[in-house]
KOLLUM-649015 format. One line per 3 residues: number of its first residue (from 1); for each residue x, y, z of C-alpha. Coordinates in nm, 4 decimals. Layout:
N
NUM) X Y Z; ...
//
This chain:
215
1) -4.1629 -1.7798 -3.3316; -4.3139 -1.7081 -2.9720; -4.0650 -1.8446 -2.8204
4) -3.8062 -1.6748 -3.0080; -3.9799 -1.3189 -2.9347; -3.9757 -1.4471 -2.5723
7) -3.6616 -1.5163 -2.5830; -3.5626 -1.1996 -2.7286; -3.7462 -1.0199 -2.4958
10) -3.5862 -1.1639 -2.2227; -3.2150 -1.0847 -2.3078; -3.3578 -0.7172 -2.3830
13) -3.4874 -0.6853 -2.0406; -3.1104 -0.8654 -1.8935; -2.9159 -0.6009 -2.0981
16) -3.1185 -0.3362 -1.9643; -3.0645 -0.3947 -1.6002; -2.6763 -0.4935 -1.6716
19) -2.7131 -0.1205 -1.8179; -2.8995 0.0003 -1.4897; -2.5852 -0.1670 -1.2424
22) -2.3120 -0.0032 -1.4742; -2.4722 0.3244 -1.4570; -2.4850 0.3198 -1.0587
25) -2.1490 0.2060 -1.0099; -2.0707 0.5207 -1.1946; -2.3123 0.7135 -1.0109
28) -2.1723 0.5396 -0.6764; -1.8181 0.6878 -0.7318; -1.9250 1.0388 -0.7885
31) -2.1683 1.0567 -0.5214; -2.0854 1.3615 -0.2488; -2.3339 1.2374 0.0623
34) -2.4125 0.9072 0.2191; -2.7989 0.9914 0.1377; -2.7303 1.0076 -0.2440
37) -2.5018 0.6577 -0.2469; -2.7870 0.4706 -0.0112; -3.0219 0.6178 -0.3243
40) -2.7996 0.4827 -0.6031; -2.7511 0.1464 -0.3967; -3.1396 0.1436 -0.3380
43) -3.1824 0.1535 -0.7696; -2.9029 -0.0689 -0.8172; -3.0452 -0.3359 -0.5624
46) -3.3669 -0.3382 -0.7678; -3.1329 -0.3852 -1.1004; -2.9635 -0.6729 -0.9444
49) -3.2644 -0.8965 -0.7944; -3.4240 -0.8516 -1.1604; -3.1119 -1.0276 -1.2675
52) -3.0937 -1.2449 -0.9794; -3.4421 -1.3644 -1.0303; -3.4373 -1.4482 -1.3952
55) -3.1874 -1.7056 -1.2544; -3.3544 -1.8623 -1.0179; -3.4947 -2.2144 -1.1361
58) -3.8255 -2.3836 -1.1664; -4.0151 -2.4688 -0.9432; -3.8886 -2.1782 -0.7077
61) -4.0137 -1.8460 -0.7471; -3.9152 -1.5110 -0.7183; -4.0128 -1.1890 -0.7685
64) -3.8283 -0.9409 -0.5537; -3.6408 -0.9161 -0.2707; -3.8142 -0.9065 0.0891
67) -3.6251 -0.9489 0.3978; -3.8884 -0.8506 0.6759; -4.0105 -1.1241 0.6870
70) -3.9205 -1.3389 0.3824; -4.2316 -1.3764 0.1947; -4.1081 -1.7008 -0.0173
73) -3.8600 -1.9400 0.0378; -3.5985 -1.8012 -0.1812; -3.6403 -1.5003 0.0215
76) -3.5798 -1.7068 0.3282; -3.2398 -1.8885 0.1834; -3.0969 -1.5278 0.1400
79) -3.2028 -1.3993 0.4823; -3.0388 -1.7819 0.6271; -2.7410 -1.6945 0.3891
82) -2.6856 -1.2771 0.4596; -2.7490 -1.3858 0.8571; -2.4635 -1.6479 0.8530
85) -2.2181 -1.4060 0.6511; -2.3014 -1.0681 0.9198; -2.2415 -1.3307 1.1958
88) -1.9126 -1.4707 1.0701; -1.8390 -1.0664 0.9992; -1.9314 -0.9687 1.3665
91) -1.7113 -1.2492 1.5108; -1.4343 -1.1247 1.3114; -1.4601 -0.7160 1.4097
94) -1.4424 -0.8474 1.7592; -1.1326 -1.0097 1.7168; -0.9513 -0.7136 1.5905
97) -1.1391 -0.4929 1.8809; -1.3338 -0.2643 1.6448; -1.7345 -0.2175 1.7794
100) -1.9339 -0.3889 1.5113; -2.1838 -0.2033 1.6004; -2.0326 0.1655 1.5031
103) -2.0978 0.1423 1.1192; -2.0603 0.4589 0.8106; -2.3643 0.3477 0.5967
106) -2.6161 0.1133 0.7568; -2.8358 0.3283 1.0313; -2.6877 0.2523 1.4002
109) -2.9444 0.1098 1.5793; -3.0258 -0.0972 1.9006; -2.8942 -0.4776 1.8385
112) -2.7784 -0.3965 1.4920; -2.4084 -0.4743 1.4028; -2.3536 -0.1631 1.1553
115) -2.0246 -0.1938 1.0772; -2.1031 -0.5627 1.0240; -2.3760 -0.4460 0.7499
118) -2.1192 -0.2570 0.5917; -1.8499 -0.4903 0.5492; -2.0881 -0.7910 0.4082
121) -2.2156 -0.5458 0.1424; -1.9251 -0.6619 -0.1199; -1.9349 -1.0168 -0.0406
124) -2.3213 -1.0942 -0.0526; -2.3147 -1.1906 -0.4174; -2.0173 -1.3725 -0.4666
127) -2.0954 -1.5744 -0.1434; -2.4295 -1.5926 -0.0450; -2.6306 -1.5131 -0.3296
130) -2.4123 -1.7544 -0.5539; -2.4472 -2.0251 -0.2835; -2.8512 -2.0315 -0.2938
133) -2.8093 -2.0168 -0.6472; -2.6101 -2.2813 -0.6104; -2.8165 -2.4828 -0.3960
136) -3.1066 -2.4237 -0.6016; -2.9950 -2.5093 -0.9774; -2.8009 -2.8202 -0.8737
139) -3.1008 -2.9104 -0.6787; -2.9237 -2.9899 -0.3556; -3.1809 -2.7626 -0.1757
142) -3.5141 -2.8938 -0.2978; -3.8696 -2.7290 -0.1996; -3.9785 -3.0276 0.0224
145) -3.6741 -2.9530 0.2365; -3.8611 -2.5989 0.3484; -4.1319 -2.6024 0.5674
148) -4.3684 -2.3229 0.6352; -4.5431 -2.2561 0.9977; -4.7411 -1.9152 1.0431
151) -4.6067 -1.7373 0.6993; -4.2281 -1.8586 0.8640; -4.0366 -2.0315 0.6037
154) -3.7620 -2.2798 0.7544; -3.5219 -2.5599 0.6405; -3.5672 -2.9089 0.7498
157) -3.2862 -3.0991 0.9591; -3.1417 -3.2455 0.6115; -3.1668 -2.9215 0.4167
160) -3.0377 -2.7414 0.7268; -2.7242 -2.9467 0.7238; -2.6984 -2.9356 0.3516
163) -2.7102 -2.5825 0.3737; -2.4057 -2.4966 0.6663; -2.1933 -2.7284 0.5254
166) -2.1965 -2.5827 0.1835; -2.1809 -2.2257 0.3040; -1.8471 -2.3380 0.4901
169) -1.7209 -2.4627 0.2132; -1.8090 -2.1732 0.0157; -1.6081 -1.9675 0.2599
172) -1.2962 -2.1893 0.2487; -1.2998 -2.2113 -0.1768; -0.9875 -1.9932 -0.2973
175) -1.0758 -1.7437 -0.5323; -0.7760 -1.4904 -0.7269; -0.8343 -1.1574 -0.5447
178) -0.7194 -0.8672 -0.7291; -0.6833 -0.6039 -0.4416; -0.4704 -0.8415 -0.3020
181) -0.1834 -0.8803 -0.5564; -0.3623 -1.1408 -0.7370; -0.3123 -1.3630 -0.4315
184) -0.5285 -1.6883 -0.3940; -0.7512 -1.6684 -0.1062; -1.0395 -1.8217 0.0711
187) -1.3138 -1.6168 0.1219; -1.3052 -1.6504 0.4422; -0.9220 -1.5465 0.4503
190) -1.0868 -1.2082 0.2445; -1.3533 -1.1092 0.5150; -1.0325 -1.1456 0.7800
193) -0.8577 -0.9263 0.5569; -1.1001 -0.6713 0.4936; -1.2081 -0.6448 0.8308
196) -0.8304 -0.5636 0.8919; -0.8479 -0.3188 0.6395; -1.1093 -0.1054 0.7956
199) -0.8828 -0.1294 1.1174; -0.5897 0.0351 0.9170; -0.8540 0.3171 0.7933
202) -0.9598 0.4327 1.1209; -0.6012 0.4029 1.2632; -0.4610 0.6313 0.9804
205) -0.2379 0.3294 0.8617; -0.3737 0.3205 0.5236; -0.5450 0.6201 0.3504
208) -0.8403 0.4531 0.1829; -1.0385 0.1571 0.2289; -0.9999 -0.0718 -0.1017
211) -1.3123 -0.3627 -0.1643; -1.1840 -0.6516 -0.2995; -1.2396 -0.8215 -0.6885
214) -1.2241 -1.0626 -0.8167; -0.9635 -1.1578 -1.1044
//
């Protein structure tokens, strides 16, 4: 009976922040300012690592998100995983000549790719959180493959290698995308795409920018 009360209580707590995302992404699109949107975003973040948590396997542990600096491992995967995705981002808004570092949302500041932080926004579930995820539940990350030195959390050379070669091949899995005529791309064909997109925007070739789905 405890257990079934726990359990209960659980899938209460799941539906209510499912109910908390799907209220800001209504929220999001009637927003007027970028202060009220970084708002919703800040409540809907809060929603999402709730969710993100309850899925996180034993023996890890997490409790909330904390990027500066990671206070847990798990914390330290995403940071690894967000910092690999805003690279791979910046490379490509070079490529097409836009400044990376010219964003709309994220605060321009010294060293900071902005435009970079926007872009990644609408891929760091899919890809990074569902790679530690990943990682995690099908145990190929394990905790003796993080080390800690002065409250720094960092992979070892076998994690390490476990981890880039599974975020590449995260990047090159094909996925349906519905923006894009129910197409089958990579991801990494997507973050090419979308980087293009914004191109188009500020060009006046294309009225709106679109994010992607997924089908």
């Amino acid at each position: 009976m405890i257990g079934f009360a726990r359990r209960q209580s659980e899938s209460g707590s799941k539906a209510q922040e499912f109910h908390a995302l799907r209220k800001a992404v209504e929220s999001a699109r009637q927003a007027r300012s970028v202060e009220t949107l970084l708002g919703i975003e800040g409540a809907a973040s809060a929603a999402y690592f709730k969710l993100f948590g309850s899925w996180v396997p034993a023996p890890w542990r997490f409790g909330k998100r904390v990027a500066h600096p990671p206070g847990d491992p798990v914390n330290a995967l995403l940071s690894l995983s967000y910092t690999l995705l805003y690279n791979r981002v910046t490379s490509h808004l070079n490529e097409i000549g836009l400044d990376p570092y010219q964003g709309f949302f994220h605060a321009v500041r010294y060293g900071h790719a902005a435009l970079a932080s926007d872009l990644i926004e609408e891929f760091r579930a899919p890809i990074a959180d569902g790679l530690v995820l990943k990682l995690l539940r099908r145990k190929q990350i394990k905790p003796e493959d993080i080390e800690e030195e002065r409250g720094e959390f960092r992979l070892r050379r076998a994690g390490s290698k476990i981890f880039f070669t599974e975020f590449e091949n995260k990047l090159n899995s094909a996925r349906h995308a519905a923006t894009q005529g129910g197409l089958k791309l990579s991801y990494a064909q997507l973050l090419r795409r979308q980087a293009h997109q914004v191109a188009k925007v500020i060009t006046g070739e294309q009225p709106r920018y679109i994010p992607f789905s997924l089908e």
